[in-house]
MMTF fields as JSON, N, C-alpha, C and O atoms, coordinates in Angstrom:
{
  "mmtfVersion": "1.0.0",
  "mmtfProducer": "UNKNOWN",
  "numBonds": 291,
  "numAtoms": 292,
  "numGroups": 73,
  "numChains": 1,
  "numModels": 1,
  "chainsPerModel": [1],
  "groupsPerChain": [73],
  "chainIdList": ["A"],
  "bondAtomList": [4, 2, 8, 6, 12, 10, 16, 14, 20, 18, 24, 22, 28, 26, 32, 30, 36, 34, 40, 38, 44, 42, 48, 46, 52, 50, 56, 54, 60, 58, 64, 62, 68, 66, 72, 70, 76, 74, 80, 78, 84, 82, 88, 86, 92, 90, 96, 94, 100, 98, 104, 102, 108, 106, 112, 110, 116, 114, 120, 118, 124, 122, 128, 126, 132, 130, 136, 134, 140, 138, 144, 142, 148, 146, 152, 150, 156, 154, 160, 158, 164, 162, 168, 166, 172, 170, 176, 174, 180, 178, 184, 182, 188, 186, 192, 190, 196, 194, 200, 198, 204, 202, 208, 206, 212, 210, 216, 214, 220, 218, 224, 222, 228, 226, 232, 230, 236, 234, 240, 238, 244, 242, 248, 246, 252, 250, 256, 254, 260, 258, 264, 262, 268, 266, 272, 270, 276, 274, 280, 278, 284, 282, 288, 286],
  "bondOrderList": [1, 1, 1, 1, 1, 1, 1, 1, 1, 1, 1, 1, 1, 1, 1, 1, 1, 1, 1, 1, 1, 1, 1, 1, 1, 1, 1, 1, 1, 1, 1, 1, 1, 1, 1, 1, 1, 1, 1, 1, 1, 1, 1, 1, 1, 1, 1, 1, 1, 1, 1, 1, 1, 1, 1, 1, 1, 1, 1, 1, 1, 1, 1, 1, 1, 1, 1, 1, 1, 1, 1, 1],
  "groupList": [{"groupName": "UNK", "atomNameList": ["N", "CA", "C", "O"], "elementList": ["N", "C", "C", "O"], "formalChargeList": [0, 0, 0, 0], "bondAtomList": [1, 0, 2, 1, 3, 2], "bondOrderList": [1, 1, 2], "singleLetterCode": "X", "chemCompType": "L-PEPTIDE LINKING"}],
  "groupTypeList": [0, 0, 0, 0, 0, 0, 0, 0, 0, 0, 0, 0, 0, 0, 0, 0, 0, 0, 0, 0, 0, 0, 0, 0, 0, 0, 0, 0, 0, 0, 0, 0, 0, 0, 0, 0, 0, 0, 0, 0, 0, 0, 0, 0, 0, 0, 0, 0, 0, 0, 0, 0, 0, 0, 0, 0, 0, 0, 0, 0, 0, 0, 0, 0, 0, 0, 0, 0, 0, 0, 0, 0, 0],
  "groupIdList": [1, 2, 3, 4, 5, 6, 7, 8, 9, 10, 11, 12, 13, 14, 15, 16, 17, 18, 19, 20, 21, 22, 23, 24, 25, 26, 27, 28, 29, 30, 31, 32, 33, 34, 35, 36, 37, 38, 39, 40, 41, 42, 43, 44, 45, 46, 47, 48, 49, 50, 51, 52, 53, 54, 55, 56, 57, 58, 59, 60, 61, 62, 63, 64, 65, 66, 67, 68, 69, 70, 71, 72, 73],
  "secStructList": [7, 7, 2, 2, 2, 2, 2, 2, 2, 2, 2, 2, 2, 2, 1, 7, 2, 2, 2, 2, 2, 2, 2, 2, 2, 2, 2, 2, 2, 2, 2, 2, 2, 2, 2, 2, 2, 2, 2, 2, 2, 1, 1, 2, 2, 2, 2, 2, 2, 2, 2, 2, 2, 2, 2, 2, 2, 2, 2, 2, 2, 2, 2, 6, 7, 7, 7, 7, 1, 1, 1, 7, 7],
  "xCoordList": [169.013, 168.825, 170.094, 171.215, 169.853, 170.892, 172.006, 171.54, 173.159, 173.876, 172.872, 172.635, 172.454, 172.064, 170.603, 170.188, 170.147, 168.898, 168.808, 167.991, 170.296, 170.595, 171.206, 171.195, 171.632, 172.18, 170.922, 170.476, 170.075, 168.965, 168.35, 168.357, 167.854, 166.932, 168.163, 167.818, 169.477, 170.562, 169.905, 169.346, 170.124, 169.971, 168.409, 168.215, 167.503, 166.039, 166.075, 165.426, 166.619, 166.644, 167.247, 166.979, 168.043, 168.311, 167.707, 167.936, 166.423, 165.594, 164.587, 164.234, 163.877, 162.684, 161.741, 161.544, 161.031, 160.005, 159.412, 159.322, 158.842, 157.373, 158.331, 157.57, 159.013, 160.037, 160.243, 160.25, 160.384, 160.5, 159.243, 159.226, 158.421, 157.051, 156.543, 155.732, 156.811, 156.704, 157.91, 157.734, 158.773, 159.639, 159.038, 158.313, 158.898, 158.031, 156.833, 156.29, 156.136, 154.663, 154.455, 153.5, 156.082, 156.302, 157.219, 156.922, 157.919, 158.491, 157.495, 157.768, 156.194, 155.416, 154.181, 153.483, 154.025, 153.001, 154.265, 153.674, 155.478, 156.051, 155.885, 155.542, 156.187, 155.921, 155.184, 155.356, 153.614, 152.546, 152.06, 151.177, 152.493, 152.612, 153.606, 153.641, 154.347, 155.279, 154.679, 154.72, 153.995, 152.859, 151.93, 151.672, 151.279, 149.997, 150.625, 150.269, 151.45, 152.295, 152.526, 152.164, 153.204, 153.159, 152.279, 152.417, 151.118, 149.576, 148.821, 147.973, 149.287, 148.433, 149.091, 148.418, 150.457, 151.211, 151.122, 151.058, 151.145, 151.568, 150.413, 150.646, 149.522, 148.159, 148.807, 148.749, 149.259, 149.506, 148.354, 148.618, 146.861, 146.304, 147.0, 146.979, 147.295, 147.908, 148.775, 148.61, 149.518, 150.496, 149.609, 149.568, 148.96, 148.367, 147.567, 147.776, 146.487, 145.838, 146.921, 146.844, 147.801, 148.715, 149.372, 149.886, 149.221, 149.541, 148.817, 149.377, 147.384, 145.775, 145.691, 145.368, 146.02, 146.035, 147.014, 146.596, 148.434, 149.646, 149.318, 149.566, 148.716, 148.324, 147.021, 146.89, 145.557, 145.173, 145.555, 144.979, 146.605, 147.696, 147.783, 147.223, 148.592, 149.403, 148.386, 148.56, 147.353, 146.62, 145.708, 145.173, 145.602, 145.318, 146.148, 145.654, 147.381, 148.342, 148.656, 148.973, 148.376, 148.653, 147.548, 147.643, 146.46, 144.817, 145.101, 144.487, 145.911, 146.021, 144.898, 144.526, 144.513, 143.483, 144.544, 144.063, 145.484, 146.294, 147.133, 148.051, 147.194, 148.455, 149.368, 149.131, 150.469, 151.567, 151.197, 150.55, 151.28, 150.588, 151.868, 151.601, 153.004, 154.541, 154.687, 155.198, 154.166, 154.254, 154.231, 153.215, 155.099, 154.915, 153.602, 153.056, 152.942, 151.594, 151.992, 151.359],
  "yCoordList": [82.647, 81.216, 80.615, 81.034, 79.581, 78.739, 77.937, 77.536, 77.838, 77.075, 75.597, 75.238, 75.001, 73.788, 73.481, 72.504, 74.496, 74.82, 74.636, 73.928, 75.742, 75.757, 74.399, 73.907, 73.946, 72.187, 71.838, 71.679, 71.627, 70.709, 71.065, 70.092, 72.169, 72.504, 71.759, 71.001, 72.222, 71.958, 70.572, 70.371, 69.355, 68.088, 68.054, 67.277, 68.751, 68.344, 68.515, 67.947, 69.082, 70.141, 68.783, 68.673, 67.93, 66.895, 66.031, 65.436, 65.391, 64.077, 64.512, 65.687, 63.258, 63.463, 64.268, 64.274, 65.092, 66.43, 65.868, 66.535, 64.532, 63.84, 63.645, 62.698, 63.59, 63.3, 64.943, 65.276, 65.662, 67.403, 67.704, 68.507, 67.197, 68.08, 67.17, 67.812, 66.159, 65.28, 66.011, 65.572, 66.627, 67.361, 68.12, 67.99, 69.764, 70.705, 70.57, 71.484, 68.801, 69.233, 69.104, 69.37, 68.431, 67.941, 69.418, 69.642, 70.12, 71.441, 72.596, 73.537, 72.323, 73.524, 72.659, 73.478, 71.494, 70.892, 71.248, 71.544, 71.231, 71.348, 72.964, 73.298, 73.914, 75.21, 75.664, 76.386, 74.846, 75.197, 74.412, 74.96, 73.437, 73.104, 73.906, 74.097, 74.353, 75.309, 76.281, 76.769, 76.846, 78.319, 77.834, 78.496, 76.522, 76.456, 75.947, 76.12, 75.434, 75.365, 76.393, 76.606, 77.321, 78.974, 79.777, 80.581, 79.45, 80.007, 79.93, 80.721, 78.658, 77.701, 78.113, 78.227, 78.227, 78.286, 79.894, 80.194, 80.609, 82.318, 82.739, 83.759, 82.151, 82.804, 82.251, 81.076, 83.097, 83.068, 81.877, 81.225, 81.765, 80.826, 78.864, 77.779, 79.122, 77.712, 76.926, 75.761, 77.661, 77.308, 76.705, 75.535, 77.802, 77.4, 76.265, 75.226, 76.087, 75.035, 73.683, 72.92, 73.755, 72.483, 72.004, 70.91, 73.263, 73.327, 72.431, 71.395, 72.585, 71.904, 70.654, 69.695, 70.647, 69.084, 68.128, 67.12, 68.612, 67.9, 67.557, 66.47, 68.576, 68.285, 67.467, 67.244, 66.827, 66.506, 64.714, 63.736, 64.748, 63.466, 63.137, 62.176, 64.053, 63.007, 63.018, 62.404, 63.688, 63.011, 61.834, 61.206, 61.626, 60.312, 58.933, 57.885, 59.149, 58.647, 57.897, 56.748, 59.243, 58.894, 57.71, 56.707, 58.326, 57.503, 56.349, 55.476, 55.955, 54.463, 54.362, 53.257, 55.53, 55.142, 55.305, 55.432, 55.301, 55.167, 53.9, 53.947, 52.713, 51.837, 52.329, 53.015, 51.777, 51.257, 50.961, 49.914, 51.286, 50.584, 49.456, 48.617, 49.736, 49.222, 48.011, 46.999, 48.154, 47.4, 45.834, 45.548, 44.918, 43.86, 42.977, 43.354, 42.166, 41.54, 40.571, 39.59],
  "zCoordList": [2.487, 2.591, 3.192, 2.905, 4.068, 5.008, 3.732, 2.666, 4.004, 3.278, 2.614, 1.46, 4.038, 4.122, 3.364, 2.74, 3.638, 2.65, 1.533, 0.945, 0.8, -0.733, -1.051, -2.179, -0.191, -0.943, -0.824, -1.961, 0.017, -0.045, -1.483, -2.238, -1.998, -3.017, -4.355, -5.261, -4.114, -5.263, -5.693, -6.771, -4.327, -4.435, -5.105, -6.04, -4.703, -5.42, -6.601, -7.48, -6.656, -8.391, -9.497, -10.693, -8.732, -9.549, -9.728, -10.78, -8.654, -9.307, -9.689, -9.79, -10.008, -11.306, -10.682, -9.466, -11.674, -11.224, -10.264, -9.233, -10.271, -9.267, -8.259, -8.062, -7.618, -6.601, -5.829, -4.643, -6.988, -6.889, -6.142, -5.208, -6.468, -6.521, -5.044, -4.377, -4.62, -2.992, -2.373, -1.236, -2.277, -1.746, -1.564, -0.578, -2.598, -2.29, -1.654, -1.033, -1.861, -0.818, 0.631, 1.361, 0.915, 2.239, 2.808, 3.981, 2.419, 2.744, 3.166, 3.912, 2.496, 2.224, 3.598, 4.195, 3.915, 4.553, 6.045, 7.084, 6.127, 7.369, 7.81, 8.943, 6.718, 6.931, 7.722, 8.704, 6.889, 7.309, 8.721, 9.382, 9.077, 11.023, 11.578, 12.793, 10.879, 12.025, 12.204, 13.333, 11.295, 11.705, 12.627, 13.632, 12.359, 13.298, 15.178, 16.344, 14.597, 16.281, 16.79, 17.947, 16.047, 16.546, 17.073, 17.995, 16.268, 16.362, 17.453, 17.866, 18.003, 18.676, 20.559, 21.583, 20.389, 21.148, 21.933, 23.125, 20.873, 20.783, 22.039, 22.687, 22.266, 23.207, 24.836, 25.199, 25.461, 26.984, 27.7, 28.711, 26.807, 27.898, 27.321, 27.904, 26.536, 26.204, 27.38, 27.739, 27.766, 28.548, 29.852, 30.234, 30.375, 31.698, 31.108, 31.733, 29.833, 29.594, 30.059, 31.022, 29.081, 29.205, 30.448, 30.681, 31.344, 32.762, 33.295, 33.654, 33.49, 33.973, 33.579, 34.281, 32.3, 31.326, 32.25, 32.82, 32.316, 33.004, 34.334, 34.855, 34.901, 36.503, 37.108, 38.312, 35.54, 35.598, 35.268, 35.744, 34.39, 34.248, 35.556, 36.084, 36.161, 37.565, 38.63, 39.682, 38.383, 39.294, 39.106, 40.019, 37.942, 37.311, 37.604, 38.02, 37.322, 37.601, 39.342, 39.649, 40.286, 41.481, 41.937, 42.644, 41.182, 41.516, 41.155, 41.769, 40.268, 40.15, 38.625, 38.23, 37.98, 36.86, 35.585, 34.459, 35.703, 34.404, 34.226, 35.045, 33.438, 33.454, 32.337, 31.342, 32.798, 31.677, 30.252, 30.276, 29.351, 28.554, 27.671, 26.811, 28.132, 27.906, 28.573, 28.094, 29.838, 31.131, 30.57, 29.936, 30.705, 30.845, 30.894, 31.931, 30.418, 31.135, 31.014, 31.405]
}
């Protein structure tokens, strides 16, 4: 375990259990998106998907069918 890790748990270990226990469910809910990002990612066709996706953007974009949505009105 990372230095930074073991202080973090040190520091949980001190407030109230229900505070403990929203710590642990938010540690264990990040875990578990870092696997599915992994998961999701790990398949060689992802990349090219997101490739197709990006290149279907700017051509949206060039077409003039996308605004600003920031843009001033």
């Amino acid at each position: 375990m990372t230095k930074l890790l073991d202080q973090a748990i040190d520091a949980a270990q001190r407030i109230p259990e229900s505070s403990q226990d929203c710590v642990g469910q938010f540690m264990l809910d990040l875990i578990q998106d870092e696997a599915r990002w992994d998961a999701a990612f790990s398949d060689p066709r992802s990349e090219k998907l997101l490739e197709a996706q990006a290149a279907e953007v700017r051509a949206q974009i060039a077409a003039g069918k996308v605004t600003d949505f920031f843009a001033e009105k």
